[in-house]
N, C-alpha and C positions, 0 to 999 in steps of 0.2 A: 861856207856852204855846208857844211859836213857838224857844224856847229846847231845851224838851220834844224837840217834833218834830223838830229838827235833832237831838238826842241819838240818838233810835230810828231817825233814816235813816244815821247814822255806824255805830250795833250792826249794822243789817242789812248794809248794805255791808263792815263786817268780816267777820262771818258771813259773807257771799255768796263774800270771798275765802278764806276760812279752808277754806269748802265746796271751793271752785274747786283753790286747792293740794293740798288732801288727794286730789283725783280725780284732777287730772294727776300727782299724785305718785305714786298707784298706777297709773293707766295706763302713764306710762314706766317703772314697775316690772316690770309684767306684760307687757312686750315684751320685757324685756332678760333674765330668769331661765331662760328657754330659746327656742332658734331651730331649727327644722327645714327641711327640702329635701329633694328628692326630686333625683335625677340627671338625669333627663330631662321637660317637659313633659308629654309623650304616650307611649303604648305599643303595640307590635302584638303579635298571638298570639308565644310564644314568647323574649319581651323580659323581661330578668328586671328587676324595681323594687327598688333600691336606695333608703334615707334617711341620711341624715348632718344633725349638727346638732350646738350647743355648750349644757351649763348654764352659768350665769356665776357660780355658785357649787357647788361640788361637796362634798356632806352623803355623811360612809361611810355606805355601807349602803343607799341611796339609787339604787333606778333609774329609768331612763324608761319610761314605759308608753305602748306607741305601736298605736296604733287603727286599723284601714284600714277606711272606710264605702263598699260602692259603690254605685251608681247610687240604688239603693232605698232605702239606709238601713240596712242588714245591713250584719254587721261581714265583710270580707272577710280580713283576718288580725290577729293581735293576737298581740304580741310586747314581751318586755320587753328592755330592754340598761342595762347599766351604764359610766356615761364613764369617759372617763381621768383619769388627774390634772390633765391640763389640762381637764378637761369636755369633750371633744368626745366624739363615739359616731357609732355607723355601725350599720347592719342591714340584709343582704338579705330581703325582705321574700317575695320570690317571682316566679313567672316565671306569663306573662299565658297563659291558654288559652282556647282558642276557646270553651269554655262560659261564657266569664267578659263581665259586659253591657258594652255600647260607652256611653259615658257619662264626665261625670266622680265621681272618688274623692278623697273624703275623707282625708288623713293627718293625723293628732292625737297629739300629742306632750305627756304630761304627767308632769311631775315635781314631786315637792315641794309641791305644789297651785297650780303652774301650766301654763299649757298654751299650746303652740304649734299651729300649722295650716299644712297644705300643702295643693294641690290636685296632679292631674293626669287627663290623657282617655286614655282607652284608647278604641283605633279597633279592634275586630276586624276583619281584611280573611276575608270568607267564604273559602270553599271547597267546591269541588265536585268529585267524580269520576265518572266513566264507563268503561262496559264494554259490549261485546259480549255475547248470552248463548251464545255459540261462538265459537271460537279461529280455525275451517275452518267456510267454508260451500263448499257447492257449487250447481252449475246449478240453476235452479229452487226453493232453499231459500231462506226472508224472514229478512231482520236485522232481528233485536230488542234494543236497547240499554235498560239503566238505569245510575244511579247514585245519588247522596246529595250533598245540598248541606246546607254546615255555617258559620253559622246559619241558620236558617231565618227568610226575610224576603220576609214574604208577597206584596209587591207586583212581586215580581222572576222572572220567568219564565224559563226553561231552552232557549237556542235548542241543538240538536242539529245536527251536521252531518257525512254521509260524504263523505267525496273519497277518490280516487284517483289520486295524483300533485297533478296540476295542477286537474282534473276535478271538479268538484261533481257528487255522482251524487242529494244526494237533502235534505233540509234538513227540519225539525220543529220546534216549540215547545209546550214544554208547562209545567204547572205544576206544582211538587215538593207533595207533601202535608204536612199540619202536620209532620211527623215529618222531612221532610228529602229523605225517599227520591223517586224519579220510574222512571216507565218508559215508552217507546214501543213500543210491537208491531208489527212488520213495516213498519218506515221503507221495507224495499227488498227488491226478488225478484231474484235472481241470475240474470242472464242467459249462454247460451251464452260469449260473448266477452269474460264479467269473468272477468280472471286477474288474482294479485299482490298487493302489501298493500298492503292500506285503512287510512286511520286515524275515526276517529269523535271526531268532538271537540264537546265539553260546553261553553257561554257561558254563567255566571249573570248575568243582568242587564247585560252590559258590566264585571262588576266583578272579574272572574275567567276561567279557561280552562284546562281542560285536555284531556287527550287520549291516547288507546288506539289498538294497532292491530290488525286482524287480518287473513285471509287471504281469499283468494277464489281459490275453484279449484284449490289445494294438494292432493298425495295425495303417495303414496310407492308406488313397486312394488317387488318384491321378487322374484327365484325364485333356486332352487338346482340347478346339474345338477354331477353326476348327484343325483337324489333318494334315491338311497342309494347306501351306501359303505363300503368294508373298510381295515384298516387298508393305510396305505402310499400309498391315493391320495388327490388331493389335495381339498379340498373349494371348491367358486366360487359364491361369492352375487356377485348382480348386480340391480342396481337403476337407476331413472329418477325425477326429482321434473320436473315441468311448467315448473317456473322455478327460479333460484336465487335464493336469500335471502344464506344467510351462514353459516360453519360446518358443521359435516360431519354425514353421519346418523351417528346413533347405531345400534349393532347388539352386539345381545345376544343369546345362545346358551344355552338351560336344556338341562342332558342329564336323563337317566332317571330319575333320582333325584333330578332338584329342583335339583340342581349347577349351577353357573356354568360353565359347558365355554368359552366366549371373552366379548370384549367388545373391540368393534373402535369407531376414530373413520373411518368413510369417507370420506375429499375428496371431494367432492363437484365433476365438474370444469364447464368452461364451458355445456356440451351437456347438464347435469341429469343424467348417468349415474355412476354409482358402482360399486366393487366389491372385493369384499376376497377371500383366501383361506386358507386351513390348509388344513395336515397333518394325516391322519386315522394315530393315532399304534396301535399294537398295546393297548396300556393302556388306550385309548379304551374307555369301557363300550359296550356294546351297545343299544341299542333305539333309541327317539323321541326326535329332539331336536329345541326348538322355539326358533324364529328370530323376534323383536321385533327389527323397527327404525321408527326414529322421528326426523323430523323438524324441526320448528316446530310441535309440538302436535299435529303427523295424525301415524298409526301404521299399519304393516301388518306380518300375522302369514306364516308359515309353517313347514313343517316338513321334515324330511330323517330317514334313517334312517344308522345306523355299524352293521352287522353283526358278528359273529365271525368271527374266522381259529385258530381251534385246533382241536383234538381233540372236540370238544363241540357245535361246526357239525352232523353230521350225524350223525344215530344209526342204527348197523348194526343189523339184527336178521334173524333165519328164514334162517340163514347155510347151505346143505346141497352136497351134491354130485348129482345127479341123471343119469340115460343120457337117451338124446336123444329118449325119447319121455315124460318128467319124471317117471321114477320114482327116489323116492330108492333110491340104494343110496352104499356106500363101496367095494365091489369092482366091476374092471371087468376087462371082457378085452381083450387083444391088438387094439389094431383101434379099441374103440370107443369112442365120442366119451363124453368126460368133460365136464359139464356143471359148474358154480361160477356158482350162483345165491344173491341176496344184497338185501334189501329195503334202504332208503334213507330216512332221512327228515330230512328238515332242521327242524332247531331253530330256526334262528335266525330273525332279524325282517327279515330281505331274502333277496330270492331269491339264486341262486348259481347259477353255472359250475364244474362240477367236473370232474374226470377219476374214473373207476371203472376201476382197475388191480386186473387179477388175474395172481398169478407165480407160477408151479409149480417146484419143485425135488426133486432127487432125493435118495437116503439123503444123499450125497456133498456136498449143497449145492450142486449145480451148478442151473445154470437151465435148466431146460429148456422153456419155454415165456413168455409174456409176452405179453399181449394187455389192450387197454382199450376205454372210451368214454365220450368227451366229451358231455357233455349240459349241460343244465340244470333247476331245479328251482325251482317257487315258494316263497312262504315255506308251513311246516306241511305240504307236499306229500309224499306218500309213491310211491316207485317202485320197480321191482325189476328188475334187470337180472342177465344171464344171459350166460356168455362160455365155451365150451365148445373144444376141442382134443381132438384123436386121438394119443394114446400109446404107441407098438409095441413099450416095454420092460418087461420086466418087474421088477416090484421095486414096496419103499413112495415115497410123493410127498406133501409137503407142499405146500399152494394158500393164498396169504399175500396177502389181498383186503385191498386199500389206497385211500381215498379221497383225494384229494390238488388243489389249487385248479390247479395247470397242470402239462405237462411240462418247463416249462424250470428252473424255478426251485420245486418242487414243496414246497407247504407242507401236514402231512397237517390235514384237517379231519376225522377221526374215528381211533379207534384201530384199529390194524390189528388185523385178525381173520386165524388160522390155522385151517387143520384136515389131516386127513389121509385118503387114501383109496389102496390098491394096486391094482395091476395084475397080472394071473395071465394 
């Protein structure tokens, strides 16, 4: 009996080792058939996850099927690679985005019906932005700031802060909504004596910051003289900004048709005045041309006129010869005054200084007479002027009515009209 029972405590104890070899045989098996790694520990937004790893026997045809789990248990990428002939393999797996949970992941490495296991944590560091909802406030107007914090992590509040320079003008806190976003309504009223940039800066929780800036009390002025202009002179916009910043205005020039006519950078100098100028060229079209310039985000408008300088400035018409109490006729006697009346009317889109030259001559082409008057005329304005002389010879006379912008340097603004009338 006792023979027995040593017999069956010998089987079990073989058994028990026969069990024991066969399990550590395959667990040192199933450690050593493949190995995985990850490149780094942990991850931030924007970090790209590499794995590397060796099989310790490499079967053709044979790849690794490698698993990412994250936080929750969802597969976050899954990808296959095939090793080298020495079994090693490698795969970029992917790069970490802010949508991605902060936690650890799972890496699983199976080949051949064994598996290996990595870990690692990805940390997302939040983020947050901020903005003004205007670029320029002025006197009297309230700043209203929002932005968006990314992820959304409920117990973590949004301190706001304006300054100015050195200066704390105004401080909030608030809570972003499930969705991320946040706003404050009228953190600040602009007072007479805030000038210059602000910046407005966003705290989430201590774990992030950033920051915006914007203006206070910024404009642009703008004017043009003369506000209208013919070819030859010259054109000067002039402007003032309250302060300077940095960079020049912008200034831009639309003509009549829609056109680009300039685009200037103005320096801008110490004392916030600027100024540019052109030439107002003959080619130049005629009409409305409008003047944008622009800033750090303020703008101001205005506009100038380019006029005509040819034949087509001012239209002659009801051209006659008349005696001096305004009756038409073409004959005149010995003696009496010869009238050269002639209506006017200006085309164009600015007023004008003109000259109204009337010149008499005889069969012979000699001049016999010459007489004018200087005036001026608004835009669309119609006038008729009238220039009369005493003739004591007798014969025919041609009267050769000419509108012209001066006498020194005379450029005609209409086409010269003739006519003829004799003396008996």
């Amino acid at each position: 009996m006792k023979t027995l029972r040593f017999s069956k405590l010998i089987l079990s104890s073989a058994l028990a080792l026969l069990l024991l070899s066969l399990f550590t045989s395959n667990f040192a098996f199933a450690t050593k058939p493949i190995t995985i790694f990850t490149d780094k520990p942990s991850y931030n937004t924007g970090e790209m996850v590499y794995v590397y790893g060796a099989v310790e026997q490499v079967i053709p045809g044979e790849r690794v099927n490698i698993t990412v789990l994250n936080p929750l248990g969802k597969v976050w990428v899954r990808t296959l690679v095939t090793p080298d002939v020495k079994g090693n393999y490698g795969a970029v797996l992917g790069s970490i985005s802010e949508m991605d949970l902060t936690g650890t992941y799972r890496v699983m490495g199976l080949y051949a019906g064994y598996l290996a296991e990595a870990r690692f944590q990805v940390r997302i560091m939040p983020n947050v932005t901020i903005m003004s909802d205007k670029s320029v406030y002025l006197t009297n107007e309230t700043i209203s700031v929002s932005g968006k914090v990314s992820p959304y992590l409920p117990d973590f509040p949004v301190t706001i802060c304006l300054k100015h320079l050195d200066t704390i003008k105004a401080v909030a806190q608030v809570t972003p909504l499930p969705n991320g976003s946040f706003r404050y309504a009228d953190i600040y009223r602009v007072k007479p004596e805030d000038k210059g940039r602000w910046t407005v800066i966003a705290n989430y929780g201590n774990l992030v910051e950033s920051s915006a800036d914007f203006f206070v009390g910024l404009y642009v002025n703008v004017e043009v003289a003369p506000r209208t202009l013919r070819p030859g002179e010259l054109f000067n916009l002039t402007g003032r900004v309250p302060f300077v910043v940095s960079g020049p205005v912008k200034v831009k020039i639309i003509g009549p048709s829609g056109g680009l006519w300039a685009e200037f950078d103005a320096e801008v100098s110490a004392d916030g005045s600027y100024s540019v100028q052109q030439l107002v060229y003959p080619y130049d079209e005629p009409g409305v041309y409008n003047v944008t310039v622009s800033y750090w985000g303020v703008s101001n408008h205005t506009t100038f006129k380019i006029g005509r300088l040819g034949l087509n400035t001012f239209k002659v018409s009801d051209v006659g010869t008349f005696d001096a109490i305004g009756n038409p006729t073409s004959t005149f006697i010995r003696g009496q005054q010869v009238q050269i009346s002639t209506s006017l009317k200006n085309n164009d889109v600015i007023p004008h200084r003109y000259i109204y030259v009337v010149q008499i001559t005889d069969r012979s082409a000699r001049v016999v007479f010459i007489g004018w008057i200087d005036s001026a005329i608004e835009v669309g304005q119609t006038v008729r002027h009238s220039i009369g002389t005493v003739i004591t010879t007798r014969g025919d006379y041609t009267a050769s009515i000419m509108v012209w912008d001066d006498l020194a340097s005379p450029t005609p603004l209409a086409e010269t009209i003739t006519l003829t009338f004799k003396v008996i």
